[in-house]
C-alpha positions in Angstrom: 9.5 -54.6 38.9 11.0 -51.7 36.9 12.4 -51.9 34.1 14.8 -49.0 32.7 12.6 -47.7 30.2 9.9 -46.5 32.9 12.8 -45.6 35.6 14.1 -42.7 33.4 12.9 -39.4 32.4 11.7 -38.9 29.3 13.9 -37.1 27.2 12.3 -33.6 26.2 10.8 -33.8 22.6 12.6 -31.7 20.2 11.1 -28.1 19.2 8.6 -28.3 16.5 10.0 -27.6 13.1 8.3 -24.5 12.2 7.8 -24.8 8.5 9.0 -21.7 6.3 6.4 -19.2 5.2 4.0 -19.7 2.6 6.2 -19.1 -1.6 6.2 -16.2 -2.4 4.2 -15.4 -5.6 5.1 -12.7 -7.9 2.5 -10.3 -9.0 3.0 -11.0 -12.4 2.7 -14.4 -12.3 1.7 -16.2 -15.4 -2.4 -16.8 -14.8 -4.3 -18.7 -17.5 -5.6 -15.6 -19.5 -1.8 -14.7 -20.1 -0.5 -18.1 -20.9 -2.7 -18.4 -24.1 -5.7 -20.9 -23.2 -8.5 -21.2 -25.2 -10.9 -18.4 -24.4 -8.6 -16.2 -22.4 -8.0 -12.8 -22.7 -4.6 -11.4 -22.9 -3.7 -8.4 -20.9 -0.9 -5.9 -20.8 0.0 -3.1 -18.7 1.6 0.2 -18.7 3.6 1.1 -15.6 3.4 3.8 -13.0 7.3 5.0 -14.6 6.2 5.4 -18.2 4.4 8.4 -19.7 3.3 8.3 -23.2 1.3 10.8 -25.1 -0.4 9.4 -28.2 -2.9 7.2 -29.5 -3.6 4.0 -28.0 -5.5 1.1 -30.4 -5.5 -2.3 -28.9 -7.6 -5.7 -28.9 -6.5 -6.8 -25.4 -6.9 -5.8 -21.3 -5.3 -3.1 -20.0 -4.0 -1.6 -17.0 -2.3 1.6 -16.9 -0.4 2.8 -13.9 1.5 6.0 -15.8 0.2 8.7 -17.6 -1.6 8.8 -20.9 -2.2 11.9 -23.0 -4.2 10.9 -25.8 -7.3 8.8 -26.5 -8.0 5.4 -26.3 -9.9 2.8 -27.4 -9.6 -0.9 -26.6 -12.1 -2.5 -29.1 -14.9 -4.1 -26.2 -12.1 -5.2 -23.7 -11.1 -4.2 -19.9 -9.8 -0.7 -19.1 -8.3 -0.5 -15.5 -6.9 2.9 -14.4 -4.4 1.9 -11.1 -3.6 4.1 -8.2 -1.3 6.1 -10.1 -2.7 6.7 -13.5 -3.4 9.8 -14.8 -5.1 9.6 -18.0 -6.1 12.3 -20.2 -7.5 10.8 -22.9 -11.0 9.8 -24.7 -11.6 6.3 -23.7 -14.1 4.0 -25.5 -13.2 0.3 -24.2 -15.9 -2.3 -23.0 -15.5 -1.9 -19.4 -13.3 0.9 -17.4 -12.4 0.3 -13.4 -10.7 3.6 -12.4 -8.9 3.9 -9.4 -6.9 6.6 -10.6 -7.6 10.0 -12.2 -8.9 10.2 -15.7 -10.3 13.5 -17.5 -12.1 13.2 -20.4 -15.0 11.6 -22.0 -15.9 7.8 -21.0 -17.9 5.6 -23.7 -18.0 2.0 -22.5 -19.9 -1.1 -23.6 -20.2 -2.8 -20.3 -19.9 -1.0 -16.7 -18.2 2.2 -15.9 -16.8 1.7 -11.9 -15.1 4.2 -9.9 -13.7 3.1 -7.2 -13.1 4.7 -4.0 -10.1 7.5 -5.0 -10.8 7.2 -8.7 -11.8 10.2 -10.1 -13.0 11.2 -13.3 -13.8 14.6 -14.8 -16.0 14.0 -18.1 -19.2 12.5 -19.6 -19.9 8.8 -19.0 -21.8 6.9 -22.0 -22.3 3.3 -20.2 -24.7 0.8 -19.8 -24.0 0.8 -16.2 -22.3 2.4 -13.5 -21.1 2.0 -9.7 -19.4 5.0 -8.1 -18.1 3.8 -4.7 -18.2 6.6 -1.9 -15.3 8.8 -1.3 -14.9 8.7 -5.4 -14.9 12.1 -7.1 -17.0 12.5 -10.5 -18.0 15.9 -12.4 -19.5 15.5 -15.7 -22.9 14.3 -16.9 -23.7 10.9 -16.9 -25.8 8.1 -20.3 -26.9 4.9 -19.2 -27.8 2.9 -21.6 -28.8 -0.6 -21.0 -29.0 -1.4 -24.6 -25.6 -1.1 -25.0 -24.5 -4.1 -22.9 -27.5 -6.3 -24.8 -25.7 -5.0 -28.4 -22.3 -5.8 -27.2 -23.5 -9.1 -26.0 -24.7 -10.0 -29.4 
């Protein structure tokens, strides 16, 4: 016969439990070239509120967001220019990514790159170069391949 356990309804199943969204990470979260390993590179940044007119000497990656008035030269490491720099500055680093505005002379090692609203009024001396379309460049332009082999060595 029946017994009660086929008799009854089953009891509706609960709601799934929707698990929270995915944590939340900070974008300045500590990656392993800021916490010191072995063969990282340490980085710093200058913000889209600070200004500073001056000389800039450093040994390390940067990323400005502000405005520089003044040159700059980062000793072979990684320029970026965000969305809201504004440099006006010589600039001899190893590498430059601009997606703001820079004017002024460019000298890097490694690969100049403008990105799509970068913009950059000056010479270029690079051993390469990629200027995405929509980016805005008026000056003359050295590529020197020999300079990445040098810089290598």
């Amino acid at each position: 016969m029946w017994n009660k356990q086929q008799t009854q309804p089953e009891a509706p199943a609960a709601p799934p439990v929707q698990s929270p969204a995915s944590p939340v990470v900070p974008f300045a979260a500590p990656s392993a070239s800021r916490l010191g390993s072995p063969g990282a590179r340490n980085s710093a940044r200058i913000g889209a509120g600070l200004a500073i007119r001056g000389e800039i000497i450093g040994k390390e990656d940067l990323q400005i967001d502000g405005k520089v008035d003044g040159p700059i030269s980062l000793h072979g490491h990684e320029l970026t220019v965000g969305p809201t720099g504004q440099l006006n500055s010589e600039i001899h680093a190893g590498e430059l990514i601009v997606f703001g505005k820079i004017v002024g002379d460019v000298h890097a090692r490694g690969r100049v790159d403008i990105k799509k609203d970068g913009s950059i009024i000056g010479d270029i001396s690079s051993a390469r170069i990629s200027i995405e379309d929509g980016a805005h460049f008026k000056g003359r332009i050295e590529i020197d391949p020999a300079r990445s082999q040098a810089a290598a060595v």
